[in-house]
C-alpha positions as CSV (number, residue, x, y, z in Angstrom):
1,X,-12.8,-13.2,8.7
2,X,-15.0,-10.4,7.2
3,X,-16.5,-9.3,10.3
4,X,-13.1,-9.8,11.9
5,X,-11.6,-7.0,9.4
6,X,-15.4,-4.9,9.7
7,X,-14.5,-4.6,13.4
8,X,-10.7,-3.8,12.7
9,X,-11.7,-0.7,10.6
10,X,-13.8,0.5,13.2
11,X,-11.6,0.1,16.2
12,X,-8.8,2.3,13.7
13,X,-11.1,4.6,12.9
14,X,-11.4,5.5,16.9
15,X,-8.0,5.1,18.0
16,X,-5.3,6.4,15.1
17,X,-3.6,8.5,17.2
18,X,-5.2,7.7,20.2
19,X,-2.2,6.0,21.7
20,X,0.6,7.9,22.8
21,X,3.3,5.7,24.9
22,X,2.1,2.5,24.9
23,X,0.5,2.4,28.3
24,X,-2.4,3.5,27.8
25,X,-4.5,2.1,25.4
26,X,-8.1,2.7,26.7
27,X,-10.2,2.6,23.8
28,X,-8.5,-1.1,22.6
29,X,-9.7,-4.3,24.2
30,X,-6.4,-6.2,25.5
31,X,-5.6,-8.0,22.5
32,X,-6.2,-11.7,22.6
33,X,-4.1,-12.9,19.6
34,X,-1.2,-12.1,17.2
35,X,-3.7,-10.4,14.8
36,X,-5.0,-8.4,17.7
37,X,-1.6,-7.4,19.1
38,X,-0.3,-6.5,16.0
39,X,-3.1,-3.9,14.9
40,X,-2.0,-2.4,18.5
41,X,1.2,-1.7,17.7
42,X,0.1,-0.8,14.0
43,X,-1.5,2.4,15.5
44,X,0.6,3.0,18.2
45,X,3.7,5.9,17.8
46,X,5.3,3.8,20.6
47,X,7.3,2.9,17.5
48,X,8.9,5.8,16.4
49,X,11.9,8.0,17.9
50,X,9.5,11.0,19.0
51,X,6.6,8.8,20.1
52,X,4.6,10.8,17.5
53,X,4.8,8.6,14.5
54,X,2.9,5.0,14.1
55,X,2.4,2.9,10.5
56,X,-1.2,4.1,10.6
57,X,-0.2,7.7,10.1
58,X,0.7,7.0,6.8
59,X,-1.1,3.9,5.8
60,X,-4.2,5.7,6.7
61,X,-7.1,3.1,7.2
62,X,-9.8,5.1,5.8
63,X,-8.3,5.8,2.6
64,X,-7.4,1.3,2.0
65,X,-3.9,2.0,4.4
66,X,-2.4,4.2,1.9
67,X,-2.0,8.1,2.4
68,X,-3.7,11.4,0.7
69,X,-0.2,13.1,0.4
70,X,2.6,12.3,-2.7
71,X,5.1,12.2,0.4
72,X,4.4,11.4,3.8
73,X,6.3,12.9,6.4
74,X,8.2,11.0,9.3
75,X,9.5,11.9,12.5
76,X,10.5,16.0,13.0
77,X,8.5,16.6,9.4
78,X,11.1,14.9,7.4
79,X,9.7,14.1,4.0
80,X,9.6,10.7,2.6
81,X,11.2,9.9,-0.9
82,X,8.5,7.8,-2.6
83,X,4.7,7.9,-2.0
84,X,3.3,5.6,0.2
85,X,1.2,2.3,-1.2
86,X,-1.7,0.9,0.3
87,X,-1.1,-2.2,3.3
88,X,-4.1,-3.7,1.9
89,X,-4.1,-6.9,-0.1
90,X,-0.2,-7.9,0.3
91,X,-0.8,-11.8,2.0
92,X,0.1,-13.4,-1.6
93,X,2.9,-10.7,-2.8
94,X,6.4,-12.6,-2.9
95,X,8.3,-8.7,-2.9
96,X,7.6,-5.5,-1.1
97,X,8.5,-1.9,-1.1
98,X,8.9,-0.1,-4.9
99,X,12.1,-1.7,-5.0
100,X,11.9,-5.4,-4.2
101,X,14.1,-5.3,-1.0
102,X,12.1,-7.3,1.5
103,X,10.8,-10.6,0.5
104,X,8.1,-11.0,3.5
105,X,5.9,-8.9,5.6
106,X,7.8,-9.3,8.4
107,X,10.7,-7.6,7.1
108,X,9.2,-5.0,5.2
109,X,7.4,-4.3,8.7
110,X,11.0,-3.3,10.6
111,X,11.9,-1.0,7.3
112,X,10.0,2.0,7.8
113,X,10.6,1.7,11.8
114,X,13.8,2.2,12.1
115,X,13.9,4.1,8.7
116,X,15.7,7.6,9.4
117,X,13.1,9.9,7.7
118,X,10.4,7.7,8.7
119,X,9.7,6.5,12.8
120,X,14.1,6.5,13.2
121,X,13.8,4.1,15.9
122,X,16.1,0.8,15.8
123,X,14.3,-2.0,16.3
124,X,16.7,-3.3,19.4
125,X,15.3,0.4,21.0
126,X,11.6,-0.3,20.0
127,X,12.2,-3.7,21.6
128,X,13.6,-1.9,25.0
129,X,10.3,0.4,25.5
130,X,8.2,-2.3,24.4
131,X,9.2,-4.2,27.7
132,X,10.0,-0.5,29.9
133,X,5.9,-0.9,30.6
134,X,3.5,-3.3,32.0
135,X,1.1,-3.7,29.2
136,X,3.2,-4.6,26.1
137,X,5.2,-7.6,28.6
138,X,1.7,-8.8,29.2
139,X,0.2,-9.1,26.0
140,X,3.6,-10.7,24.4
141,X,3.5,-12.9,27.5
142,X,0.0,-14.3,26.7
143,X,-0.1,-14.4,23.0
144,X,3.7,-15.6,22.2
145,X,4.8,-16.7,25.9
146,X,7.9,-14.4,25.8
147,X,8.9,-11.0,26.1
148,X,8.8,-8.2,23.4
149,X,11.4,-9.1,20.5
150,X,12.3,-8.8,17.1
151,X,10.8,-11.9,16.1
152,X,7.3,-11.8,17.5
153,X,7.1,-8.0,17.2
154,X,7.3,-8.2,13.6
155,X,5.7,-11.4,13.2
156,X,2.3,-9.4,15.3
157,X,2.5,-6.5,12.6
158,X,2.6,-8.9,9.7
159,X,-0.1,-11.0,10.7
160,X,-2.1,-8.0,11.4
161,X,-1.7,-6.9,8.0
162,X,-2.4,-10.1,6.7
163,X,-6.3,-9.8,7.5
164,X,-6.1,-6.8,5.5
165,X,-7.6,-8.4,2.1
166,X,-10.3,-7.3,1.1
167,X,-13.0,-9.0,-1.6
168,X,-16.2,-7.2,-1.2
169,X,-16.6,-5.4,-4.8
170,X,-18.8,-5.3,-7.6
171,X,-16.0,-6.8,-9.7
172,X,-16.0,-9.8,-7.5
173,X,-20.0,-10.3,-7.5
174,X,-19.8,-9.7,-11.4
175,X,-16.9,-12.4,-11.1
176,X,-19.6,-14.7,-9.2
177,X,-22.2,-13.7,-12.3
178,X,-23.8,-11.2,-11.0
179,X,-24.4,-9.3,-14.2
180,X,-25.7,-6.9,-12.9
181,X,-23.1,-5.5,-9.8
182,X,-20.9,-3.9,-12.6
183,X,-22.3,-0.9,-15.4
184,X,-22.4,-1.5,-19.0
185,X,-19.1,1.7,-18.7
186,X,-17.4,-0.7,-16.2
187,X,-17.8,-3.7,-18.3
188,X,-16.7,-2.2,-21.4
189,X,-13.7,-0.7,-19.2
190,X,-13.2,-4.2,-18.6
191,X,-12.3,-5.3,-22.1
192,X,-10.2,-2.0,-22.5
193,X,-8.4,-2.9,-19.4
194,X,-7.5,-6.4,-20.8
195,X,-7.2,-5.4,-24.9
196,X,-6.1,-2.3,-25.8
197,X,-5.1,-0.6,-22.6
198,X,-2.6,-3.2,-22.3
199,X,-3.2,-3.0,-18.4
200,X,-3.6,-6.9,-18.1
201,X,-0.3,-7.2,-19.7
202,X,1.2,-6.1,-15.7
203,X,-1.7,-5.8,-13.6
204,X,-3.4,-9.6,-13.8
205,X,-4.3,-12.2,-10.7
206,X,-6.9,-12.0,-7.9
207,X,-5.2,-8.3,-6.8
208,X,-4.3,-7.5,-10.7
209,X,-0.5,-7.5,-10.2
210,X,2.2,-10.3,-11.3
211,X,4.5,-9.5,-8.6
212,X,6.8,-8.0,-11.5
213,X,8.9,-4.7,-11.2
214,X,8.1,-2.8,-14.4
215,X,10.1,0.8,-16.2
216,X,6.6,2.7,-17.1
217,X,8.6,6.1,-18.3
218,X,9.2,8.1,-15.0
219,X,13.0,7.8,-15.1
220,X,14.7,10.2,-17.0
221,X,17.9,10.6,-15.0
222,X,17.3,14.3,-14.8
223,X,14.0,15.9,-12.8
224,X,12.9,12.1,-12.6
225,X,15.9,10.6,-10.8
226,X,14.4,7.6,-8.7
227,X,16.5,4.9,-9.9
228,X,13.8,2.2,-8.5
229,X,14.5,-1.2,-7.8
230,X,19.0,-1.0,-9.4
231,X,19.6,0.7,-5.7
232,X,18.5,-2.6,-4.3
233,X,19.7,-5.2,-7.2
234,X,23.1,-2.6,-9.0
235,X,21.7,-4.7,-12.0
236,X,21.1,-1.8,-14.6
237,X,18.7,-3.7,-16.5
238,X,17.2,-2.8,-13.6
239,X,17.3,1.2,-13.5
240,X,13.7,3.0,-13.4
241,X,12.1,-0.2,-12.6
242,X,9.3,-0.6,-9.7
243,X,7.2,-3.0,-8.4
244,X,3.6,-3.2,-10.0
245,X,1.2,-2.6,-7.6
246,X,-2.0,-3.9,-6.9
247,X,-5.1,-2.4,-8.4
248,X,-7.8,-3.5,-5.5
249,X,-9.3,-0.3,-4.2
250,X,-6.9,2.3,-6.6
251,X,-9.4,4.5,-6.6
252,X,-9.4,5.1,-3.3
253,X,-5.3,5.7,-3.0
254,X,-4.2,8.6,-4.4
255,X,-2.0,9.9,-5.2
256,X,-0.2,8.1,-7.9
257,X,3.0,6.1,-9.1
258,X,5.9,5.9,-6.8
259,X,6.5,9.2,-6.6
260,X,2.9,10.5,-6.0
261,X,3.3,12.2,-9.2
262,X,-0.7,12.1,-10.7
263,X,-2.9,13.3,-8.4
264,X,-6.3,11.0,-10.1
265,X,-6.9,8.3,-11.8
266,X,-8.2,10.2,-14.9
267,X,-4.5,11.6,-14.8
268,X,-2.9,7.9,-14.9
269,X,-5.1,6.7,-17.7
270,X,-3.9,10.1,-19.8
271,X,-0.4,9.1,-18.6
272,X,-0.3,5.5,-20.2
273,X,-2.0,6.4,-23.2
274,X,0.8,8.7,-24.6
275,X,3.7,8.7,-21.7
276,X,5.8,10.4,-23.9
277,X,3.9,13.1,-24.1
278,X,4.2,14.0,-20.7
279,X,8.0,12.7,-19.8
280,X,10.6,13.4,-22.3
281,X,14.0,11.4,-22.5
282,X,12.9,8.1,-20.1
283,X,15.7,6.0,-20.1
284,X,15.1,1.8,-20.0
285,X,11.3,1.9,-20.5
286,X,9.1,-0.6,-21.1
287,X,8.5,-1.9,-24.6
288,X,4.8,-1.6,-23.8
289,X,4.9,1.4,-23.7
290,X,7.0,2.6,-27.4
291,X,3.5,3.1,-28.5
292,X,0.7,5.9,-28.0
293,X,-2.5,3.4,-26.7
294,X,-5.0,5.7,-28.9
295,X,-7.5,5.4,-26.0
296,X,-10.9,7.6,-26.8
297,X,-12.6,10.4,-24.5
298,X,-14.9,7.4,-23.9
299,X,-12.3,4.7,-24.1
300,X,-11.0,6.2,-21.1
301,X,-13.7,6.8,-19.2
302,X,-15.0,3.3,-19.5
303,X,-11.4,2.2,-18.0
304,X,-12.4,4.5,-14.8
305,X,-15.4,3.1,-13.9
306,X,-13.3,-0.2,-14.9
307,X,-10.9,1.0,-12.0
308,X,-13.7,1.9,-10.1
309,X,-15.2,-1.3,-9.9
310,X,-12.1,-2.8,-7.9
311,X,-13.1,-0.5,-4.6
312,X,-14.4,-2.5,-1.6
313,X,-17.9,-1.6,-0.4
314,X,-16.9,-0.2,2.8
315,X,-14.5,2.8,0.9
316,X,-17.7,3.6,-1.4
317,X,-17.8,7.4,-1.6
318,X,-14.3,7.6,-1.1
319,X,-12.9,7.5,-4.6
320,X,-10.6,10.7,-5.8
């Protein structure tokens, strides 16, 4: 599987926006199984209304399938309304999207296609030029024995992203004792992370999040409006709250929050260790947070390299 997803990033790197319509896709093998097919149409703007828009755009592989900007922009420049999170490490998650509103990869996979501000492209059209050309009617043919659908069209991007975990970190070798794949800093980040940084308390499990939605401060019903996951549930214990994301390669992601708000990491650790010193008035927040952590200069620094430690080898270099 790991020299399945080595290959995959290489192939992206070559072809982001090397497809156009569809019908020609030069610099792909023809793809030989769901996985395969899937990545296709992953990178390909077939997808969107203007034939300039594909999910790799925005969940840019190089950067763990997350994007460099607070707000990506869609089809004609529109601007999204929340920042983009990484593709990366979503086969165990039981929710997607900040809110909650899908509850598999398959449909969170037809949200941002036929998404307005996104790719604007209902899925019925996507389906019609999907089968207008040669190529797509051939793969779908071979790999699922029927034409270009809903089903099997978001079924091929989900399984696609599925082979998008990733493993290869020196938290993982210091997991498999290793003592030495981690730094004294990121070991005593470690313990900050899981004491008195309180980070543990949300972020735990093999991709450090408990598939909870979480009120961390950033909803204060005025400049901070995003009412988070009470659009999708009207439940206003709900109001302000968003899913916790996964921590495996943060470093490499930003920006941060839902709303791309904290441009580093540094910036997020500041954040939690005195959120009301930066946001005044939040409404519904967390009791974790009713309390200023205390973290030190050095405290917090440890936590980084902490943070650090959860980037796979191949983003090394990479982190903001």
């Amino acid at each position: 599987m790991k020299a399945h997803v080595a290959l995959v990033f290489i192939l992206l790197s070559i072809v982001i926006y090397a497809c156009g319509s569809g019908e020609s896709l030069p610099t792909i093998a023809e793809p030989t199984t769901k996985e395969e097919l899937g990545k296709l149409l992953f990178l390909d703007p077939i997808l969107s209304q203007n034939n300039q828009i594909s999910c790799a755009s925005c969940h840019i592989p190089n950067y763990a399938f997350a994007d460099t900007s607070a707000l990506s922009k869609g089809v004609e420049g529109k601007l999204g309304t929340r920042n983009t999170p990484s593709a990366m490490n979503l086969s165990s998650r039981n929710h997607f999207f900040y809110d909650g509103r899908a509850a598999s990869l398959e449909e969170q996979a037809a949200g941002p296609i036929e998404n307005s501000t996104e790719m604007n492209l209902p899925i019925a059209e996507a389906i019609k030029k999907l089968n207008a050309g040669k190529n797509y009617k051939a793969y779908f043919r071979k790999i699922y024995n029927d034409l270009p659908n809903r089903n099997n069209l978001l079924n091929a991007i989900a399984a696609f992203e599925r082979t998008l975990e990733t493993s290869d970190t020196p938290f993982d070798r210091f997991m498999k004792e290793d003592e030495n794949a981690m730094s004294d800093a990121a070991k005593r980040g470690q313990k900050i992370f899981n004491v008195k940084g309180k980070c543990f308390d949300c972020h735990f499990g093999p991709d450090f999040t408990g598939d909870q939605f979480r009120n961390i401060g950033l909803y204060n019903g005025k400049e901070l409006n995003d009412k988070g996951r009470f659009d999708f549930t009207k439940d206003s214990t709900d109001i302000g709250k968003f899913k916790v994301p996964g921590l495996r390669n943060i470093a490499v992601t930003a920006p941060y929050m839902h709303n791309g708000i904290f441009k580093t990491l540094a910036e997020v650790i500041d954040y939690y260790d005195n959120p009301t010193a930066f946001v005044k008035g939040s409404i519904n927040s967390d009791s974790l947070l009713l309390k200023p952590l205390g973290l030190s200069s050095s405290e917090k620094s440890d936590l980084l390299k902490f943070l650090e430690s959860l980037t796979d080898d191949r983003f090394t270099g990479l982190s903001k």
